[in-house]
C-alpha beads as a LAMMPS data file, in Angstrom:
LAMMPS data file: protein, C-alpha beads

145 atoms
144 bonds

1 atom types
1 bond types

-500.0 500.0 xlo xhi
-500.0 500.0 ylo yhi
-500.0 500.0 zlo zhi

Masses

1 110.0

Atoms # bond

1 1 1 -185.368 211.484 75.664
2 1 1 -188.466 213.204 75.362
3 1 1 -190.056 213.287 72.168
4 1 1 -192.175 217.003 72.453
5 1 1 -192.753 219.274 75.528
6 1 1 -194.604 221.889 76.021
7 1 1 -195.744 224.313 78.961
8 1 1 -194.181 221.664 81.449
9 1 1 -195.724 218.787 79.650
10 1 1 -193.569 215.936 78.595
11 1 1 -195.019 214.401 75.245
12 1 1 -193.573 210.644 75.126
13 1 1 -194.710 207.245 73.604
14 1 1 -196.299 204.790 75.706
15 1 1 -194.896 202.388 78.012
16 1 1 -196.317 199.005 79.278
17 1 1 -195.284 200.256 83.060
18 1 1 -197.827 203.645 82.107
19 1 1 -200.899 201.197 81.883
20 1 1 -202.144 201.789 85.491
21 1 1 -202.171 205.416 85.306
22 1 1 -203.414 205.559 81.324
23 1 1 -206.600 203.500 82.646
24 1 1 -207.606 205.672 85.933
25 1 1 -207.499 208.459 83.746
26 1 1 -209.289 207.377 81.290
27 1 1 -212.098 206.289 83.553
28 1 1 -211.927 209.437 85.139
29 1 1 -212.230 211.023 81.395
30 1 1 -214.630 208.913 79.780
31 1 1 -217.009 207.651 82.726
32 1 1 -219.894 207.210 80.162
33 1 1 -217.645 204.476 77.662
34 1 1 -219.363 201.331 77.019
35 1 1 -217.718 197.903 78.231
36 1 1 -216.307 197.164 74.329
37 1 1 -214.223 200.419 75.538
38 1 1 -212.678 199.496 78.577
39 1 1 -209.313 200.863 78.748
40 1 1 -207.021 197.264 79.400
41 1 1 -208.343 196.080 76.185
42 1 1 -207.671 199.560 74.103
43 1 1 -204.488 199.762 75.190
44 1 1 -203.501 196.162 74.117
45 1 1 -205.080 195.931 71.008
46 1 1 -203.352 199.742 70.701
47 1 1 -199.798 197.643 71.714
48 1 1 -200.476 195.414 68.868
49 1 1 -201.447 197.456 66.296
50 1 1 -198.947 201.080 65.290
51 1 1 -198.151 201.018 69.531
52 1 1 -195.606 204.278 67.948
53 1 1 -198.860 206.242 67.222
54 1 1 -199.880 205.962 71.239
55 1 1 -198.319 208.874 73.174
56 1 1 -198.557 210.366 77.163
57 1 1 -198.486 213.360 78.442
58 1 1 -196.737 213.774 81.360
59 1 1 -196.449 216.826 84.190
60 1 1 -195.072 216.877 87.574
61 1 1 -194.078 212.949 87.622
62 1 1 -197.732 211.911 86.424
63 1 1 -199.343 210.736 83.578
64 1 1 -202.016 214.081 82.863
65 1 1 -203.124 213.852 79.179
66 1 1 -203.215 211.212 76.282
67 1 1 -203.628 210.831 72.358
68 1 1 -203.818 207.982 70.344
69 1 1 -203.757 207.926 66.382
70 1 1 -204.310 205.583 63.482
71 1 1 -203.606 205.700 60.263
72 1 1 -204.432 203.425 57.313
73 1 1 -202.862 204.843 54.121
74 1 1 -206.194 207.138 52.952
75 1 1 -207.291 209.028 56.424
76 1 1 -205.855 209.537 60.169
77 1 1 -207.966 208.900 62.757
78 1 1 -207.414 210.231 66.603
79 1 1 -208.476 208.291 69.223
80 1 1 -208.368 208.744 73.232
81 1 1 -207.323 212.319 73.530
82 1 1 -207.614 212.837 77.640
83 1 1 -206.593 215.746 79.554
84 1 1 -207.119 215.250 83.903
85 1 1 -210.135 217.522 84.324
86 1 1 -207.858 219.012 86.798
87 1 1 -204.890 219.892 84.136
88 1 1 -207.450 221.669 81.513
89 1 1 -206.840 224.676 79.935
90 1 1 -202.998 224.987 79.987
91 1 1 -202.544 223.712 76.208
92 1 1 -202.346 220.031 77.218
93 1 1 -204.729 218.879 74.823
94 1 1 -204.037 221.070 72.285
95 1 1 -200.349 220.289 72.187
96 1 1 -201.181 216.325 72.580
97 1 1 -203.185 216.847 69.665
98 1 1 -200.304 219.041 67.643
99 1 1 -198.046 216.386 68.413
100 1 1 -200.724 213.357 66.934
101 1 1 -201.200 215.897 63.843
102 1 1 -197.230 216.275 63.768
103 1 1 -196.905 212.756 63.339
104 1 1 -199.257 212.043 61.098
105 1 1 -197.795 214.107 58.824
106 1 1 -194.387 212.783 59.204
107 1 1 -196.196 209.785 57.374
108 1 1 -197.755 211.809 54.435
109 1 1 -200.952 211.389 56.068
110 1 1 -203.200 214.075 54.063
111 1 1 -206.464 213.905 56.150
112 1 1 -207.472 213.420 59.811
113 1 1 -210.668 212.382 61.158
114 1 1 -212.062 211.609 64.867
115 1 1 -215.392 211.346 66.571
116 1 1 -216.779 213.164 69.501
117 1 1 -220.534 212.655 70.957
118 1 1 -222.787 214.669 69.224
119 1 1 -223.899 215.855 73.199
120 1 1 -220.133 217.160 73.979
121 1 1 -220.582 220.833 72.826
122 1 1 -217.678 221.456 74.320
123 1 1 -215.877 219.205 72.932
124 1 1 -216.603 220.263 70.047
125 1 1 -215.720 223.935 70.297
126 1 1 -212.329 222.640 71.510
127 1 1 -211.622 220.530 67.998
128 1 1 -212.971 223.820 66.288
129 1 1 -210.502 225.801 67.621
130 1 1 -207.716 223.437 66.625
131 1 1 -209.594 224.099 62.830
132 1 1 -211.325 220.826 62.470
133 1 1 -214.806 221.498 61.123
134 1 1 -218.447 219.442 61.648
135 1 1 -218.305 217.217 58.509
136 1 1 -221.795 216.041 57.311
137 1 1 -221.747 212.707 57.501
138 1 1 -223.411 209.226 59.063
139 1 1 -221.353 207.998 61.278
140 1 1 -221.892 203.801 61.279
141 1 1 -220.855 200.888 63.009
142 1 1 -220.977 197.031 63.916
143 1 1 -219.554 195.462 66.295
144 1 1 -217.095 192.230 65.157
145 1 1 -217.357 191.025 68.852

Bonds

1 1 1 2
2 1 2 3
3 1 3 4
4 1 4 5
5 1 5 6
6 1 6 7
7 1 7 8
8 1 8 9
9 1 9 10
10 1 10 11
11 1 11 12
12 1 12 13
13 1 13 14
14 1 14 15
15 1 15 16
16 1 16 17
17 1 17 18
18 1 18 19
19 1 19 20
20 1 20 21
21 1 21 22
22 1 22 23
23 1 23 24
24 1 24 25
25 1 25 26
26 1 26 27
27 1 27 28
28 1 28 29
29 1 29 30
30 1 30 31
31 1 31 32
32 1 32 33
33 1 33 34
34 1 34 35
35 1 35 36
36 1 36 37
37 1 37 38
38 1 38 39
39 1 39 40
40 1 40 41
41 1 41 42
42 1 42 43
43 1 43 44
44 1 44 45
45 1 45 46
46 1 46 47
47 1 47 48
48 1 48 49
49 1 49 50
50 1 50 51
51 1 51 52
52 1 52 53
53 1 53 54
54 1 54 55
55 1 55 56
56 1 56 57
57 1 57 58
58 1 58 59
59 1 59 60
60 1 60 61
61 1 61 62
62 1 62 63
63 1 63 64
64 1 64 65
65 1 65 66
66 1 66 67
67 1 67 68
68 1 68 69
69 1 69 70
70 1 70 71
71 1 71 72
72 1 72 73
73 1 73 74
74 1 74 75
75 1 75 76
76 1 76 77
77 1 77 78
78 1 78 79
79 1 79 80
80 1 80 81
81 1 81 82
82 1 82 83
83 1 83 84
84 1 84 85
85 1 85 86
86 1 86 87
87 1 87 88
88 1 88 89
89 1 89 90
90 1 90 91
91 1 91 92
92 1 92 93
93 1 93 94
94 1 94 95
95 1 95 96
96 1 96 97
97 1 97 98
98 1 98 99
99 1 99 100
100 1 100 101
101 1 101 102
102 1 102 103
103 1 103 104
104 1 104 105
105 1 105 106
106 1 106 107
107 1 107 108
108 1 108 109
109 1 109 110
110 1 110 111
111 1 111 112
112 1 112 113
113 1 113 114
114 1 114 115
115 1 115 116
116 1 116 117
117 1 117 118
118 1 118 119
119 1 119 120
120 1 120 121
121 1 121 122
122 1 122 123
123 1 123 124
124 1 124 125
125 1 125 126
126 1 126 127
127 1 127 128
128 1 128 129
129 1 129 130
130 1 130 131
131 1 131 132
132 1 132 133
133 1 133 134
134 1 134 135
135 1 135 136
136 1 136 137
137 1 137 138
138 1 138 139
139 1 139 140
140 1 140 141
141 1 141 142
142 1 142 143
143 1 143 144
144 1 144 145
């Protein structure tokens, strides 16, 4: 049973048998990701670790869109939201993304973050239309690996 459509898009968890079809997406969607980010190991650390907050969108029989979340008891994060370049702009990410928010909230979560490349302007106007502002911060990191 499907857990959210909308405009012809099936919103469901992930499935081990969607793996295939999550990673030529995502290659297709993130050409530029470095090696740490290749999609077999997201997806089983993601299987792991809140699996429930790892959701496909589907249209036509295929797997067209993703979203990921996390959340850690203070802040939400959202992680691997894909639409195929070739689905854009029929509400796919923006419902993928309503659907993350939805269940975030579901588990009092009172604050979401992500991070986008500070060269994806486009991105970025698409997250600002969903009302998520340019927070000034330093964004840091280290690798455990």
């Amino acid at each position: 049973m499907p857990e959210h459509e909308a405009n012809h898009l099936l919103i469901r968890r992930f499935a081990e048998d969607d793996t295939a079809e999550v990673t030529s997406l995502w290659l297709r969607v993130f050409p530029d990701d470095p090696p740490w980010n290749a999609p077999g190991e997201i997806i089983r650390q993601k299987r792991q670790i809140q699996p429930d907050l790892f959701w496909v969108g589907v249209s036509e029989l295929r797997i067209v869109a993703t979203v990921m979340a996390g959340y850690d008891g203070n802040r939400g994060w959202i992680y691997h939201l894909a639409v195929a370049p070739e689905q854009r702009r029929r509400g796919f990410g923006r419902a993928m993304m309503a659907h993350a928010e939805e269940r975030l909230r579901s588990l009092s979560c009172p604050k979401v973050n992500l991070q986008i490349r500070s060269s994806n302007v486009s991105v970025a106007r698409f997250y600002q239309a969903l009302d998520y502002a340019i927070e000034e911060r330093v964004s840091m990191g280290k690798r455990l690996d």
